[in-house]
Each structure stands twice: as structure tokens, then as C-alpha cells.
C-alpha positions in Angstrom: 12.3 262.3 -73.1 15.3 260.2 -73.6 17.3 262.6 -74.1 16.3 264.8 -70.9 17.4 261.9 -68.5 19.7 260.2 -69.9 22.1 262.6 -71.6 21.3 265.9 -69.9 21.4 264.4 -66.6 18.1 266.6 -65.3 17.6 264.1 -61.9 21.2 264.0 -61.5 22.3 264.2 -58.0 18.4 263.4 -57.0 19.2 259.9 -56.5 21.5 259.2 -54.4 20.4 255.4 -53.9 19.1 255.8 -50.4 15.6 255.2 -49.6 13.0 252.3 -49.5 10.8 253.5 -52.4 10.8 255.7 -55.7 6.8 256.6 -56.7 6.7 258.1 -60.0 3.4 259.4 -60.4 3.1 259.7 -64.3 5.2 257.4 -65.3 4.6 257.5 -69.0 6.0 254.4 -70.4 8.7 253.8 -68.0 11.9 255.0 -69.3 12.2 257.2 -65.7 11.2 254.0 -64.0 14.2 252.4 -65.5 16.4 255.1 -64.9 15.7 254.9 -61.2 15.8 251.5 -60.8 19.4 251.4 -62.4 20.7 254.1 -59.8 18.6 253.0 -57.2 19.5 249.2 -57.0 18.3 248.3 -53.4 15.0 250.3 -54.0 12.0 249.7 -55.2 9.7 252.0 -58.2 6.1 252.6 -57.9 5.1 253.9 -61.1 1.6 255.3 -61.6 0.1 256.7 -65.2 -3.7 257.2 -65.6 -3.5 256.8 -69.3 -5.0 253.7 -70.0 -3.1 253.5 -73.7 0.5 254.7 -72.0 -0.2 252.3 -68.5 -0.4 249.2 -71.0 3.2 249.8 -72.4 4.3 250.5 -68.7 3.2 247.3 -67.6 5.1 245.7 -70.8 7.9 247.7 -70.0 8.3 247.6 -66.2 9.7 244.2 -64.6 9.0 242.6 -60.5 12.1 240.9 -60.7 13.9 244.8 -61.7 11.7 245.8 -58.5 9.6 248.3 -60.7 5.9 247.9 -60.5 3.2 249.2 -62.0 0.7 249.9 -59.0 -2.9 249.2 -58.9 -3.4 250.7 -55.4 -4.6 254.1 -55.4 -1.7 256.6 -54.4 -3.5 257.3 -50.8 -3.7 254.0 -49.7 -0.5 253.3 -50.8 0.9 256.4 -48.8 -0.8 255.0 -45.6 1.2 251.4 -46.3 4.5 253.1 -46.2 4.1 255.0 -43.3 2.9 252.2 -41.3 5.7 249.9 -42.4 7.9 253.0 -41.9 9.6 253.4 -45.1 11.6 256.0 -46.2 10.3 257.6 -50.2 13.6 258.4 -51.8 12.3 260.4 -54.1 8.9 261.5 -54.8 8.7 262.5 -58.9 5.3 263.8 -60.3 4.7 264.9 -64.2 0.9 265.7 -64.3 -1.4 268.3 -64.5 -3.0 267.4 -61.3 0.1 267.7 -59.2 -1.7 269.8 -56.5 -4.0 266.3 -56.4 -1.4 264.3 -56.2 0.2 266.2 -53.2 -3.3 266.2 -51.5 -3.2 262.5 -51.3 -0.3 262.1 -49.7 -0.9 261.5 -45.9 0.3 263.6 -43.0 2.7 260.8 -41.5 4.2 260.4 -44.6 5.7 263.7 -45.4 9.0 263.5 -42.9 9.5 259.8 -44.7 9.6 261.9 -48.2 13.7 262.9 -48.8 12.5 264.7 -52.1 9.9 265.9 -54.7 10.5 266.5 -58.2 7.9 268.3 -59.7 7.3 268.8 -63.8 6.1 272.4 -63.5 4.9 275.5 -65.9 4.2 278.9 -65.0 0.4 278.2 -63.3 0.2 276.9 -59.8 3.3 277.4 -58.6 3.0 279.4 -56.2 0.5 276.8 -54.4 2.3 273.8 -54.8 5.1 275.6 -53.1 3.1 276.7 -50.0 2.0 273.3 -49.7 5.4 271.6 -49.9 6.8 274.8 -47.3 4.4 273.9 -45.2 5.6 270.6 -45.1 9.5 272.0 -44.1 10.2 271.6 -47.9 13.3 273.9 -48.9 11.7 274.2 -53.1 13.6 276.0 -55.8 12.7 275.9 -59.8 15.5 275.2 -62.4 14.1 276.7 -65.7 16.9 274.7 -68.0 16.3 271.0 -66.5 12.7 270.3 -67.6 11.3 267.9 -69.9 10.0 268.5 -73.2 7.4 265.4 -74.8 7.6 266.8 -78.0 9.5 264.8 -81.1 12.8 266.5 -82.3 11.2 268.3 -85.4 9.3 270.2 -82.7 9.2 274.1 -83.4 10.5 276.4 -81.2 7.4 277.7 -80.0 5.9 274.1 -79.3 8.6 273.5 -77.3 8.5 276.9 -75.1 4.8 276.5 -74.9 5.1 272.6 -73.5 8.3 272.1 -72.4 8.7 272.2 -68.2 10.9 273.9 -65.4 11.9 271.7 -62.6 10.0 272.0 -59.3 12.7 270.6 -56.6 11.8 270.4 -53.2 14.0 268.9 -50.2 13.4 267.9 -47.2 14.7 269.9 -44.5 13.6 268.2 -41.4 15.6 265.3 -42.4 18.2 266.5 -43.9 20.7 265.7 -41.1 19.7 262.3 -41.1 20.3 262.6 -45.3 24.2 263.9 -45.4 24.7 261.2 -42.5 23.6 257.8 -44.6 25.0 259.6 -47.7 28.2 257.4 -49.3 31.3 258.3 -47.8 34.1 259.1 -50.4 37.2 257.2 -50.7 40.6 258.4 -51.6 41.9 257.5 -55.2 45.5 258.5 -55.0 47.0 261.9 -55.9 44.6 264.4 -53.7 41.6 262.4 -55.6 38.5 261.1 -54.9 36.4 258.8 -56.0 32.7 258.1 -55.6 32.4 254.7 -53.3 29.4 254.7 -55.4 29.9 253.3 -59.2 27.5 253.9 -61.6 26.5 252.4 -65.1 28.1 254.3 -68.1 24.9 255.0 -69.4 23.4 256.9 -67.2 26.3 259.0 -66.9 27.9 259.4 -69.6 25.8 261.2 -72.5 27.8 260.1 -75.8 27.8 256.2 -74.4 24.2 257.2 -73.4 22.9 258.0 -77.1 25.3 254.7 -78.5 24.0 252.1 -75.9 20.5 253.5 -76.3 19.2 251.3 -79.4 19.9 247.9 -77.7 18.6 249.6 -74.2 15.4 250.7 -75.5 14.8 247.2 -77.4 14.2 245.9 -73.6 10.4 248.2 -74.3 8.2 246.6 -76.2 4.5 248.2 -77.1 6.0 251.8 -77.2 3.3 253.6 -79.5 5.3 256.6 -80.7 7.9 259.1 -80.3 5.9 261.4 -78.3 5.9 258.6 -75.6 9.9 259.2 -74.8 
């Protein structure tokens, strides 16, 4: 899983560090979390993963004082906080089976406060998850090459094509003037260049540092149970 976030860059451009909150509704054992707390600085994670085995190493793996949390709230309740405190979901990610369920529990008044959904998706129930999100003024489109795969490396090829994702990625349109105007504004770098007035960490960007840096990176996780977990 590593791999999919880190070095092929399959959320880039999906955060763009704007936003109150990022819920991540599978979380696994965290590596997304930490991914999204690193481009995300000022906002905070809510993971949730109904696997008791996998929720344990999340809550080793996840850290307060990073503003990642592991949340003991169910999702609903959790939806109605944010909408009456008014703050904006950055980025809404969801790898699970029950995606439909998960999209059912998210209240009415929270929709227009949602910039994006990210949806791990295969080829069954699509087509409903997209008439929900549409009906929520969701532009959705499906990237085939940017899904994950949970499968270890030695993987055949027709484990992976048979578990291996396409990317659901939904944006919200009724905001999305409101989006490009709070988005960073680019500086000039000299030369007819420009420059991001947004820096971000090497490894998150760059996938040969990435792979390098990742040993001492991933010795921040302890309790990881196996491979299949990243």
C-alpha cells in the first residue's frame, strides 16, 4: 500500500491542505492517516477501521499531538458534530466494502461542507454510489490505473486484477468556486517560472527518496502484523 501512496502518487493533487478535517473511513493501520497529516498540516484525521486486529495497530500508530485520531464516535454522530461547528471535510476517503453504508451515514447538512470523496471501488455498485454522490452535486469520475492493491509483491497477476481497485473521485461542485478561491496562489520563481507557495516534504513527492526514507519512516509504526497491512 506503501507503494500506491507514496511513490505512485494515487491522492496526489487531492489534498491541497485546505479543510478542517480528513475522515478516512478504513484506515487500515494508518499509513494514509500519515500521509494526510504530512500534506495536511493545519488539519486534523479521523481515521476509522472496524477491524478490531488492524484498529489496535492504528491506535499504536496514530498520534493527538500529529492531530490524527483514531475515533470512537460512530461516523453519524460524528457528521452531525461537524456540521454544527461548521467545518469544512477536506477530503472524505473510504476503502470498504460497505461504502454505500458509509455514504448513508453521512448527514444532509454535511454534504456542501465535503470538498471531496475518494472512493476504493471494483466493478459492483458503482453505478449507485455514483447516483448518490450526483445527487449530492458531486462531479464523480473513475481512474482505473490509481487504485490500491493489499496484496504482497509476490502477488500473481490474477490476484491482483481480481483485488486490486479503480479510484472513485468525486468533487464537489457546489463549492467549487469557493475551492479555486482559498486554493494557494503561485509565486514567480524567476525566468517565466513558478513555484508552488506551498512546499512539501520530499517524501511524499518524490518516489526514489520515497522508497529510501521509507525504512526509518515506517519504524515510527509499531504493532504492524504483516505485509498485507501496507
Amino acid at each position: 500500500m506503501y507503494s500506491n501512496i507514496f511513490e505512485q502518487q494515487v491522492y496526489h493533487g487531492l489534498l491541497n491542505g485546505g479543510g478542517d478535517v480528513v475522515i478516512d473511513v478504513g484506515a487500515n493501520v494508518g499509513v494514509f492517516a500519515k500521509y494526510a497529516a504530512e500534506c495536511c498540516p493545519d488539519s486534523e484525521v479521523w481515521c476509522y477501521e472496524p477491524v478490531p486486529s488492524l484498529e489496535a495497530c492504528l491506535r499504536q500508530n496514530t498520534r493527538p499531538q500529529d492531530k490524527v485520531f483514531t475515533k470512537l464516535t460512530p461516523l453519524s454522530e460524528a457528521c452531525k458534530a461537524l456540521v454544527a461547528a461548521q467545518r469544512r471535510v477536506a477530503l472524505l476517503k473510504i476503502h470498504s466494502k460497505c461504502a454505500a453504508l458509509v455514504l448513508d451515514a453521512i448527514c444532509e447538512g454535511l454534504w456542501p461542507l465535503i470538498d471531496t470523496v475518494v472512493i476504493d471501488v471494483h466493478a459492483v455498485g458503482n453505478a449507485t454510489l455514483t447516483r448518490v454522490l450526483e445527487s449530492q452535486h458531486f462531479s464523480v469520475t473513475i481512474d482505473q490505473k490509481a487504485g490500491l492493491c493489499w496484496l504482497p509483491g509476490k502477488a500473481s497477476e490474477s490476484e491482483v486484477s481480481k483485488l486490486s481497485t479503480s479510484l472513485m473521485v468525486a468533487k464537489n461542485t457546489s463549492n467549487l468556486p469557493t475551492l479555486l478561491s482559498s486554493r494557494p496562489k503561485p509565486r514567480s520563481k524567476g525566468q517565466g517560472q513558478v513555484a508552488s507557495s506551498r512546499k512539501v516534504t520530499p517524501k511524499v513527492v518524490n518516489g526514489r527518496l520515497a522508497r529510501q526514507e521509507l525504512g526509518a519512516w515506517l519504524a515510527e509504526f509499531d504493532g504492524i502484523p504483516s505485509s498485507r497491512c501496507l
